[in-house]
mmCIF file of the N, C-alpha and C atoms, coordinates in Angstrom:
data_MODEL
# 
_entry.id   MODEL 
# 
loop_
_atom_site.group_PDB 
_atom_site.id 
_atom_site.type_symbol 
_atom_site.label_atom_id 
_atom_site.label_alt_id 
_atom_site.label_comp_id 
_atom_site.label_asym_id 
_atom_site.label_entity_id 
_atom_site.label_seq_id 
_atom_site.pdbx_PDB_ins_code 
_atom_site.Cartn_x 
_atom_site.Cartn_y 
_atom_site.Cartn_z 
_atom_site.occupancy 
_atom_site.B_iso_or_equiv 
_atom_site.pdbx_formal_charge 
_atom_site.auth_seq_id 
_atom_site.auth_comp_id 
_atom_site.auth_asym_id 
_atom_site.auth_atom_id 
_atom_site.pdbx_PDB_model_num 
ATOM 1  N N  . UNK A 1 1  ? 45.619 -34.178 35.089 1.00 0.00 ? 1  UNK A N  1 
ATOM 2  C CA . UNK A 1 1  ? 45.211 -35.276 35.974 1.00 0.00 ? 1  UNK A CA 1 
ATOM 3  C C  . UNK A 1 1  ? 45.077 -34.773 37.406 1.00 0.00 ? 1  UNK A C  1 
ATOM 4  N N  . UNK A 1 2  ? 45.859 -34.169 37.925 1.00 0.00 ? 2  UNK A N  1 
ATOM 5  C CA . UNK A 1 2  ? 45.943 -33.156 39.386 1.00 0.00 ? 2  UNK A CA 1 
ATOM 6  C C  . UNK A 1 2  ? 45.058 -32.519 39.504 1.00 0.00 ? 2  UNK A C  1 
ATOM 7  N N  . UNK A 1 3  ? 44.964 -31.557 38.481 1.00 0.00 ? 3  UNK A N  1 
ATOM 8  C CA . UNK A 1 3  ? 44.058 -30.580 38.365 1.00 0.00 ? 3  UNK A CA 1 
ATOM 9  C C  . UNK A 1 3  ? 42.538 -31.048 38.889 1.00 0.00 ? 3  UNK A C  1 
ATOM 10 N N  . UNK A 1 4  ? 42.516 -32.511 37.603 1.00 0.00 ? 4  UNK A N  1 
ATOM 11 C CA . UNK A 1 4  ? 40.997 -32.356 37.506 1.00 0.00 ? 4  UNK A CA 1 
ATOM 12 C C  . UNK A 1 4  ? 40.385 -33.343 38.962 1.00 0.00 ? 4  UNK A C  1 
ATOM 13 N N  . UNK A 1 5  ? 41.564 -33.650 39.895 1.00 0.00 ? 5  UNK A N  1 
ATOM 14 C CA . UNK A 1 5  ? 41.220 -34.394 40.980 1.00 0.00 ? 5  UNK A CA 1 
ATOM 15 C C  . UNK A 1 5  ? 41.045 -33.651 42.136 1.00 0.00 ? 5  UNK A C  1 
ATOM 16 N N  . UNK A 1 6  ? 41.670 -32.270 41.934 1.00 0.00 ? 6  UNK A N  1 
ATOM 17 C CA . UNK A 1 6  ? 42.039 -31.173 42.573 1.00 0.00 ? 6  UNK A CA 1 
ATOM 18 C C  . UNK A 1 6  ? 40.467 -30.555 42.661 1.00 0.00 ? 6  UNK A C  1 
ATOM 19 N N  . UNK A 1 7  ? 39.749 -30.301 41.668 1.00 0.00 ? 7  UNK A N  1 
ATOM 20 C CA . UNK A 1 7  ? 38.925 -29.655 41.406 1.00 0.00 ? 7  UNK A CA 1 
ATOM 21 C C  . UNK A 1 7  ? 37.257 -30.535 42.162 1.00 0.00 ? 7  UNK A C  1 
ATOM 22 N N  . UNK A 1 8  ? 37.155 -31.333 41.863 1.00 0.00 ? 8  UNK A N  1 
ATOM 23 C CA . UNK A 1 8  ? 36.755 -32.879 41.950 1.00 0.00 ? 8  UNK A CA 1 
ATOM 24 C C  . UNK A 1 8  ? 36.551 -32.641 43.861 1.00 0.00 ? 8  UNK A C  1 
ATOM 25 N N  . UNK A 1 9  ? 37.682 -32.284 44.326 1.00 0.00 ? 9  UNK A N  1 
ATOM 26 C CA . UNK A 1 9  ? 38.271 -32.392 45.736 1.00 0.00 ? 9  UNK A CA 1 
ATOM 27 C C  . UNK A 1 9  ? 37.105 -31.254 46.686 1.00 0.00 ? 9  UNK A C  1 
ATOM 28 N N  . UNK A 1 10 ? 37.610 -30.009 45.653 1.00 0.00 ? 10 UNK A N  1 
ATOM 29 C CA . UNK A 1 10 ? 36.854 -28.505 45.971 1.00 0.00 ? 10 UNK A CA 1 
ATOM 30 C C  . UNK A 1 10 ? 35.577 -28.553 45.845 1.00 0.00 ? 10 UNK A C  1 
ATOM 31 N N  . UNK A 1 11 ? 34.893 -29.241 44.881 1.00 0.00 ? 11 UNK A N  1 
ATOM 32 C CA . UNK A 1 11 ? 33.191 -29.516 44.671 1.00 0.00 ? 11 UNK A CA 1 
ATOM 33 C C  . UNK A 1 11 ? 32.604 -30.247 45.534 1.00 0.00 ? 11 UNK A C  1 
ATOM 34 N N  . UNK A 1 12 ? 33.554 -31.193 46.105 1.00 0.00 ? 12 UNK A N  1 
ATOM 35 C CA . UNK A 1 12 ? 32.830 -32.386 47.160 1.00 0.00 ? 12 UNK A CA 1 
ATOM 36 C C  . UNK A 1 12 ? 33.138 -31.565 48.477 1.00 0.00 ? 12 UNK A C  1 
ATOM 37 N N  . UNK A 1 13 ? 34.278 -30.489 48.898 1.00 0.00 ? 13 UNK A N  1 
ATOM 38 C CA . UNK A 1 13 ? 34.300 -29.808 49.997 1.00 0.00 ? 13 UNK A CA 1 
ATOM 39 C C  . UNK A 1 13 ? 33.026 -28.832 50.204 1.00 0.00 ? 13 UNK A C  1 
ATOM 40 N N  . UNK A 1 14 ? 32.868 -28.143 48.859 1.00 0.00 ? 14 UNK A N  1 
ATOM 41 C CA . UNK A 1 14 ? 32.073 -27.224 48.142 1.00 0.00 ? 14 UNK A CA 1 
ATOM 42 C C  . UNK A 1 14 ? 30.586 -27.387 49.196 1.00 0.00 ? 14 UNK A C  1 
ATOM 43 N N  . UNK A 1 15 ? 30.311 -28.553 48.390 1.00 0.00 ? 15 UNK A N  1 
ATOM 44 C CA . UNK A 1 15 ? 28.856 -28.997 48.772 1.00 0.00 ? 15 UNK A CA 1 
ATOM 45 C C  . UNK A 1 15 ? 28.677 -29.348 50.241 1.00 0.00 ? 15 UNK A C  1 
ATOM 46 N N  . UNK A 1 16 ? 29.528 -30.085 50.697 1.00 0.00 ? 16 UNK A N  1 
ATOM 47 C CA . UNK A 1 16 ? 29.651 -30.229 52.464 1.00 0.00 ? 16 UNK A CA 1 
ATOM 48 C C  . UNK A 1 16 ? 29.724 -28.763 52.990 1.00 0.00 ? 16 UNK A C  1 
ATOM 49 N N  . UNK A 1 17 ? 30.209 -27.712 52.963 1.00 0.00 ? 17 UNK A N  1 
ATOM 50 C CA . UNK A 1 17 ? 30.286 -26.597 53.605 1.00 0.00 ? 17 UNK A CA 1 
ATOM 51 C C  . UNK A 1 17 ? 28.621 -26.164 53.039 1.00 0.00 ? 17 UNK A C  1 
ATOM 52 N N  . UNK A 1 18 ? 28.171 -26.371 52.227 1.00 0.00 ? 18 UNK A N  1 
ATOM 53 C CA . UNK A 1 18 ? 26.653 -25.455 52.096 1.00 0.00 ? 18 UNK A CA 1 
ATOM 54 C C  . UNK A 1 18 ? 25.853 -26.720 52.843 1.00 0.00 ? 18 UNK A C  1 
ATOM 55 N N  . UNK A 1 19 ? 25.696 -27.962 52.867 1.00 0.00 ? 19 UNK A N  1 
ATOM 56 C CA . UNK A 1 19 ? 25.375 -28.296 53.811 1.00 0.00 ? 19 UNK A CA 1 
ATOM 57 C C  . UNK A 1 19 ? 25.080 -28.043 55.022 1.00 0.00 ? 19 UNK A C  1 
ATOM 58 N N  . UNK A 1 20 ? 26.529 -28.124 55.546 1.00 0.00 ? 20 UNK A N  1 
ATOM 59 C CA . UNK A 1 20 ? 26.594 -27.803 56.966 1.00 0.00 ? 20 UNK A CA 1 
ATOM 60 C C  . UNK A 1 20 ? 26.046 -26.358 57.288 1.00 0.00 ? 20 UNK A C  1 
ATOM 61 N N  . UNK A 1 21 ? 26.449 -25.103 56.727 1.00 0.00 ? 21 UNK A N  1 
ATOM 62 C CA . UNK A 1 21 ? 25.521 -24.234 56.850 1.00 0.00 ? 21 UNK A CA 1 
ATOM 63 C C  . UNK A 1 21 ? 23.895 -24.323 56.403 1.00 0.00 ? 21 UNK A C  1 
ATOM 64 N N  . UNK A 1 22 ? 23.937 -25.057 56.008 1.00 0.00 ? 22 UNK A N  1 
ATOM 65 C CA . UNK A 1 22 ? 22.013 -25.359 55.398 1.00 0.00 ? 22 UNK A CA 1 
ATOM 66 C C  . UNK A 1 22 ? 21.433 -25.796 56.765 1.00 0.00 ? 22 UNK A C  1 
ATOM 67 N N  . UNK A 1 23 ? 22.333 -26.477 57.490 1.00 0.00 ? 23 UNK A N  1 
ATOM 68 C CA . UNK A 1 23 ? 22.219 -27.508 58.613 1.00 0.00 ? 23 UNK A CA 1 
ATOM 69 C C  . UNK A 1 23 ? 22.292 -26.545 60.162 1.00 0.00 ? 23 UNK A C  1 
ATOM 70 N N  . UNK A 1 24 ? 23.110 -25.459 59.505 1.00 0.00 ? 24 UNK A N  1 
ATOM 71 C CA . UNK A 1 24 ? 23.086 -24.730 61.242 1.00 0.00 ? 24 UNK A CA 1 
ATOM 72 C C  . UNK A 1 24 ? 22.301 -23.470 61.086 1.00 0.00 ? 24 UNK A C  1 
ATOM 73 N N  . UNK A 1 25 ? 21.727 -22.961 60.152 1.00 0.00 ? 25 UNK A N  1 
ATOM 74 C CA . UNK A 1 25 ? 20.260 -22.384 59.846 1.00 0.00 ? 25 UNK A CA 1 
ATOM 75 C C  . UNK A 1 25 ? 19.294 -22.877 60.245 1.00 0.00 ? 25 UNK A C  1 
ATOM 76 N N  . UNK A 1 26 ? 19.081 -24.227 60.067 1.00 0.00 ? 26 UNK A N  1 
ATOM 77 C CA . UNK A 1 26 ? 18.092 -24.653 60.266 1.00 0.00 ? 26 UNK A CA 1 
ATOM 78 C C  . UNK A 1 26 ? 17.381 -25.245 61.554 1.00 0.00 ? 26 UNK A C  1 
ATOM 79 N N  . UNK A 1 27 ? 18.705 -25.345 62.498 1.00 0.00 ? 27 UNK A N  1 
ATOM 80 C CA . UNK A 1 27 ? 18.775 -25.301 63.968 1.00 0.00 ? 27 UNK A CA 1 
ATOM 81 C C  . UNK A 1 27 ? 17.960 -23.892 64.754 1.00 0.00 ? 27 UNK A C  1 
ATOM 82 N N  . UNK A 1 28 ? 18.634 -22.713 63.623 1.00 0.00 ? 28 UNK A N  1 
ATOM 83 C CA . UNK A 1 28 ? 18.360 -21.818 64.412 1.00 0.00 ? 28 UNK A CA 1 
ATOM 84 C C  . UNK A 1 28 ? 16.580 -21.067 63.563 1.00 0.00 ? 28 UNK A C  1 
# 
């Protein structure tokens, strides 16, 4: 149950960090 909320946690951080770098590439 931890685990799989844990994991869940890391995929939604996951995707915000390639975002945000998608996002400050594209500035520059």
């Amino acid at each position: 149950m931890f685990l799989k909320i844990f994991l869940h946690h890391l995929s939604i951080h996951k995707e915000f960090v390639i975002i945000k770098w998608t996002k400050f590439f594209s500035i520059h």
